[in-house]
C-alpha positions as CSV (number, residue, x, y, z in Angstrom):
1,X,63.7,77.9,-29.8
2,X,66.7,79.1,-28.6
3,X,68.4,78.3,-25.1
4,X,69.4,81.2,-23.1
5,X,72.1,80.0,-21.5
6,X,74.1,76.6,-21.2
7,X,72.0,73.5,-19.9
8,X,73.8,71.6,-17.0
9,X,72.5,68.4,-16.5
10,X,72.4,66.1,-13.7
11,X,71.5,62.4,-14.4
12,X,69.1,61.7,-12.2
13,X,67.9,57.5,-11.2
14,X,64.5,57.1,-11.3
15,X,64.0,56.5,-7.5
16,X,62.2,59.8,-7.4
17,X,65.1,61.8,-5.6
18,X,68.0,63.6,-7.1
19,X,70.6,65.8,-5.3
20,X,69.3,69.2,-6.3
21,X,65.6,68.7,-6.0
22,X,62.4,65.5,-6.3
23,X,61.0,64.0,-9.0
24,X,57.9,63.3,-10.2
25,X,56.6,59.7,-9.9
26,X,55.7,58.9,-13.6
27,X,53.7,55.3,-14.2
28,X,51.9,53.7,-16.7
29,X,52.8,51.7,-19.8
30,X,55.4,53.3,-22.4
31,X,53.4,54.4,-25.8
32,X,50.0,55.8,-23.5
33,X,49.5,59.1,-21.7
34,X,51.7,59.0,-18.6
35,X,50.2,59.2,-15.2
36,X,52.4,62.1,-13.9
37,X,52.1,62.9,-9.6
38,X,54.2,66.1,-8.9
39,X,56.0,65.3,-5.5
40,X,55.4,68.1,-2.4
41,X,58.6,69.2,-2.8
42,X,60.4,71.6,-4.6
43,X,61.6,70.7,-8.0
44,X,65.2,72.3,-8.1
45,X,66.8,74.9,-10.6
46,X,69.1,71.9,-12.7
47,X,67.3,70.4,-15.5
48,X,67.7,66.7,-14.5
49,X,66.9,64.1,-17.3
50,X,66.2,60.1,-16.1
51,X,65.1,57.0,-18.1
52,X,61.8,55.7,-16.1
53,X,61.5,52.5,-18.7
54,X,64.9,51.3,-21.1
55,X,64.0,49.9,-24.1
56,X,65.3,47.0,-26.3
57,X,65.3,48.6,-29.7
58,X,67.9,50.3,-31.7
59,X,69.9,53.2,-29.9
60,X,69.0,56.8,-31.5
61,X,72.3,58.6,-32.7
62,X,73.5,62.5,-33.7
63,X,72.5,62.5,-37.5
64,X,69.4,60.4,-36.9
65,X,65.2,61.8,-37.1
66,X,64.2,61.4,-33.4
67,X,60.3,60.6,-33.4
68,X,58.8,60.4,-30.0
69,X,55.8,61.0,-28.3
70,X,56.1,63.6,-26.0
71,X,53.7,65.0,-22.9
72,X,54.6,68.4,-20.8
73,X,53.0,69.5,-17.6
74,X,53.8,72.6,-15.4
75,X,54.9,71.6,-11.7
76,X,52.9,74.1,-10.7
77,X,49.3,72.7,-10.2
78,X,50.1,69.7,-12.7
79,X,48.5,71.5,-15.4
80,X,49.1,70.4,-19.0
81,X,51.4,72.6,-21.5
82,X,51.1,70.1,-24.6
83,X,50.6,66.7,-25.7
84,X,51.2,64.5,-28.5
85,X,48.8,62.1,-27.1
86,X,46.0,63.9,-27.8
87,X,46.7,65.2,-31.3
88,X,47.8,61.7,-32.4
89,X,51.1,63.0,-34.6
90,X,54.8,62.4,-32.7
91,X,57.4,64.9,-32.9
92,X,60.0,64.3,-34.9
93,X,63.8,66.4,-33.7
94,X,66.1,66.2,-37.0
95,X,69.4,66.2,-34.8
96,X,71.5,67.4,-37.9
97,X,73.0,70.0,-36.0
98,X,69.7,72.6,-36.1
99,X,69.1,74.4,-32.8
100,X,67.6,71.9,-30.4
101,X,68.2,72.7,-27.1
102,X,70.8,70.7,-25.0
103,X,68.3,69.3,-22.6
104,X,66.5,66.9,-25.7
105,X,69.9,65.9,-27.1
106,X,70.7,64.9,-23.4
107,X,67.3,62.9,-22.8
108,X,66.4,61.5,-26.6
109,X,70.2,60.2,-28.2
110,X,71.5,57.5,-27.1
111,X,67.9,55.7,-26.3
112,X,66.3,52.9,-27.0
113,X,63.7,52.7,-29.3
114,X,60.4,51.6,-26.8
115,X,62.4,54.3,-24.1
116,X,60.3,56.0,-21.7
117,X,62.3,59.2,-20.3
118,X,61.8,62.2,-17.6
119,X,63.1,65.5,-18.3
120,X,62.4,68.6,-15.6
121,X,63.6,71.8,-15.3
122,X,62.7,75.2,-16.3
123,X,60.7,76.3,-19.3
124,X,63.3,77.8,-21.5
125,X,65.9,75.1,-21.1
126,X,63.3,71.8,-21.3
127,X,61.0,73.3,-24.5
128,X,62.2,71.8,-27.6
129,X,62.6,72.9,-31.1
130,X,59.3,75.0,-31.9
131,X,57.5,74.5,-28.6
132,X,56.3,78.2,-27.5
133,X,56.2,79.0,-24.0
134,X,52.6,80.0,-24.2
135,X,52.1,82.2,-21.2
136,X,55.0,79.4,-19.6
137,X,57.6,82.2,-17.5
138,X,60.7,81.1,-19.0
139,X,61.8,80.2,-15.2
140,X,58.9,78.2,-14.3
141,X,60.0,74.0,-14.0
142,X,58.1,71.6,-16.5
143,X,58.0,68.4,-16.6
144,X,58.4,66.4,-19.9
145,X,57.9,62.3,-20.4
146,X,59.2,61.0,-23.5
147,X,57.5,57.7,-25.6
148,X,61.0,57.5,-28.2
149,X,59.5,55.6,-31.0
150,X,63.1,55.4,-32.6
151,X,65.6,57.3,-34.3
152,X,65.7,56.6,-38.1
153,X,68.4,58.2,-40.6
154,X,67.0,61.4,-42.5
155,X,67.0,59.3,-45.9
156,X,65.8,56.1,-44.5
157,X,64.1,54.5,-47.2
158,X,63.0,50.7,-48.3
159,X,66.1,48.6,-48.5
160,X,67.5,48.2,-52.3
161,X,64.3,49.9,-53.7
162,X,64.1,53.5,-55.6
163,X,62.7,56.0,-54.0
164,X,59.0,56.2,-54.7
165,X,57.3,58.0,-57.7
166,X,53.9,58.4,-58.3
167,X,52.0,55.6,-61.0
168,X,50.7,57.4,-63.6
169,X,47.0,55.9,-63.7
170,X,46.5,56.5,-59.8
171,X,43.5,58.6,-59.5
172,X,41.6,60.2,-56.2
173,X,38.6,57.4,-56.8
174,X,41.1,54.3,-57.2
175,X,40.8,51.9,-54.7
176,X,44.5,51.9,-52.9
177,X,47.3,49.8,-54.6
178,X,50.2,47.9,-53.0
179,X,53.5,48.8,-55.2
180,X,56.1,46.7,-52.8
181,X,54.7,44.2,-50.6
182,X,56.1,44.4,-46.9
183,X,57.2,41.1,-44.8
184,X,57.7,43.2,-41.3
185,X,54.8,43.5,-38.7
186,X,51.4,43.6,-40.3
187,X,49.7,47.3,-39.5
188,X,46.9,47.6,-37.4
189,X,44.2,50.2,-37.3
190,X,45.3,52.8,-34.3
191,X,48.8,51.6,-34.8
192,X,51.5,54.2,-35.3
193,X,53.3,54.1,-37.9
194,X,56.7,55.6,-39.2
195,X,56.6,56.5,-42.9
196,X,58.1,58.0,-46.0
197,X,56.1,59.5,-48.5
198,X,55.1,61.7,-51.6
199,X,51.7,63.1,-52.2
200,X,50.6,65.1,-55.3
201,X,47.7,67.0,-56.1
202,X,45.0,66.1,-58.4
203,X,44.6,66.6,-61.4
204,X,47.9,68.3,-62.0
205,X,49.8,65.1,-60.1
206,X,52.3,67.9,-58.7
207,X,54.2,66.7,-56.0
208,X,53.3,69.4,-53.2
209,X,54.6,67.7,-50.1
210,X,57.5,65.2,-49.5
211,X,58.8,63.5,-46.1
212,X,62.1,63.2,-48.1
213,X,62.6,67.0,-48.7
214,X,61.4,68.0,-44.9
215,X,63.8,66.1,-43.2
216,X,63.0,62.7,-43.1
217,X,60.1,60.2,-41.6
218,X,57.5,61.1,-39.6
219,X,55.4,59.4,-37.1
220,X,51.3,59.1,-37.1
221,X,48.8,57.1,-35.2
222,X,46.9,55.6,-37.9
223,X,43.5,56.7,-37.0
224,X,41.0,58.7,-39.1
225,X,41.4,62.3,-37.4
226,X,45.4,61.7,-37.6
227,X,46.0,60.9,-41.4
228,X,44.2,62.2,-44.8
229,X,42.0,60.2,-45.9
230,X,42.1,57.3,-47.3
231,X,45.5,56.5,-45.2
232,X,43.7,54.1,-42.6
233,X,41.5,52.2,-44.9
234,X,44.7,52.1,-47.5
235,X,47.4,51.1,-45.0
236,X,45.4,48.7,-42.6
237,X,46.6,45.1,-43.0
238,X,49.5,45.9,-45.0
239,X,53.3,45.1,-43.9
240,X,56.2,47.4,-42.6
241,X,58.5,47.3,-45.7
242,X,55.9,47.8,-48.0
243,X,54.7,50.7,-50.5
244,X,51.4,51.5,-51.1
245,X,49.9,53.9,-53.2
246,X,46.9,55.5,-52.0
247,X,44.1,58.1,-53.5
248,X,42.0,60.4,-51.6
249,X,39.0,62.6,-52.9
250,X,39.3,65.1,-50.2
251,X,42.3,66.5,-48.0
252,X,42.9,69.4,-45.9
253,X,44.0,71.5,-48.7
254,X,40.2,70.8,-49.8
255,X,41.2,69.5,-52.9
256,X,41.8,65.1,-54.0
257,X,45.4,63.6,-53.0
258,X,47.7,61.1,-53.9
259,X,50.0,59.8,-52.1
260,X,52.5,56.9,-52.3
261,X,53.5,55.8,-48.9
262,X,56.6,53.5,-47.5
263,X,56.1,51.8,-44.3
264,X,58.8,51.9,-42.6
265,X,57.8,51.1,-38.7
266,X,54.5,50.1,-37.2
267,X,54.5,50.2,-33.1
């Protein structure tokens, strides 16, 4: 999507009162749906971007995959416009120099990884990169909470290892096979977790999907109606710097997977 005009943003503190408008009073703990209270007020025509929780992680920078989880309400009524809470899979913003609007440059670089951050101001300035309005008018405020996972380089791969290729006895009915034992934070069932990978399809052992040709890591809660199958019984109790190679007997292509899988963050 495509900005309109030039986004002017205020920095805003996260007392709940800016210059050109109120704030809504976010709360709750960073990586769960917010608890978002629109104020009586009005909200204000600047967008107006404010850090509600700093993290202590590494700082996201241009270049870098942004993963975050992201929630978006309309002041009006406090109705909901989209969550990645609920459908379990982060965005990712590639900032590469694509089209993301000035508003998500201004409120996810820079950040903290474990960064909670407000963002309000009207529709067509505060959706990001393929967010639709949906019925939104493009002058109507939203207000947008950000969960920034990290920012991790496009390429970002397990230190001094190749990138991964598919074993050539992995089948869809093998159980799933660690190729590089990890010695980061074990993973935990309902974690998310930042990977690379490469799946194939059976029997042909094509390689039909890559996170290395789409633009780098993504971001998943690993949870059985937020993975393929086989991911959470595959990747549970393994370690962030490992590689695993997993099969599945079904996908949502509806026909058996293999994938081999870097762990490159668990949260």
């Amino acid at each position: 999507m495509r900005l309109l005009w030039p986004a002017v943003l205020v920095l805003a503190t996260s007392c709940g009162v800016a210059e050109n408008g109120t704030l809504p009073v976010v709360t709750g703990p960073f990586g769960v749906p917010p608890d978002i209270t629109i104020p009586a007020g009005k909200p204000g025509r600047t967008p107006r971007v404010s850090t509600l929780v700093h993290g202590s992680g590494r700082r996201t920078v241009p270049g870098d995959v942004v993963l975050a989880d992201v929630e978006v309400r309309r002041w009006s009524g406090n109705q909901p416009h989209l969550s990645t809470y609920e459908t379990n899979q982060p965005v990712a913003v590639v900032f590469d120099g694509r089209a993301v609007p000035r508003t998500w440059q201004e409120a996810l670089i820079g950040r903290a990884a474990g960064s909670r951050v407000l963002l309000v101001g009207p529709a067509v300035q505060v959706l990001g990169p393929d967010m639709r309005l949906g019925g939104v008018p493009p002058g109507e405020t939203l207000v947008v909470v950000f969960d920034v996972i990290g920012g991790y380089p496009p390429d970002a791969r397990l230190v001094g290892r190749p990138l991964p290729t598919m074993p050539t006895d992995l089948t869809p009915a093998a159980p799933a096979r660690t190729l590089i034992g990890g010695s980061g934070a074990e993973v935990r069932a309902g974690a998310k977790i930042v990977v690379q990978y490469v799946a194939a399809s059976w029997p042909t052992r094509e390689v039909v999907d890559s996170s290395y040709k789409r633009g780098g890591p993504s971001a998943y809660r690993l949870a059985p109606d937020a993975v393929p199958p086989g991911w959470v019984d595959g990747l549970r109790g393994q370690r962030v710097g490992g590689r695993v190679a997993i099969g599945s007997p079904t996908s949502s292509r509806g026909e058996p997977m293999l994938y081999v899988i870097d762990i490159l963050d668990a949260i």
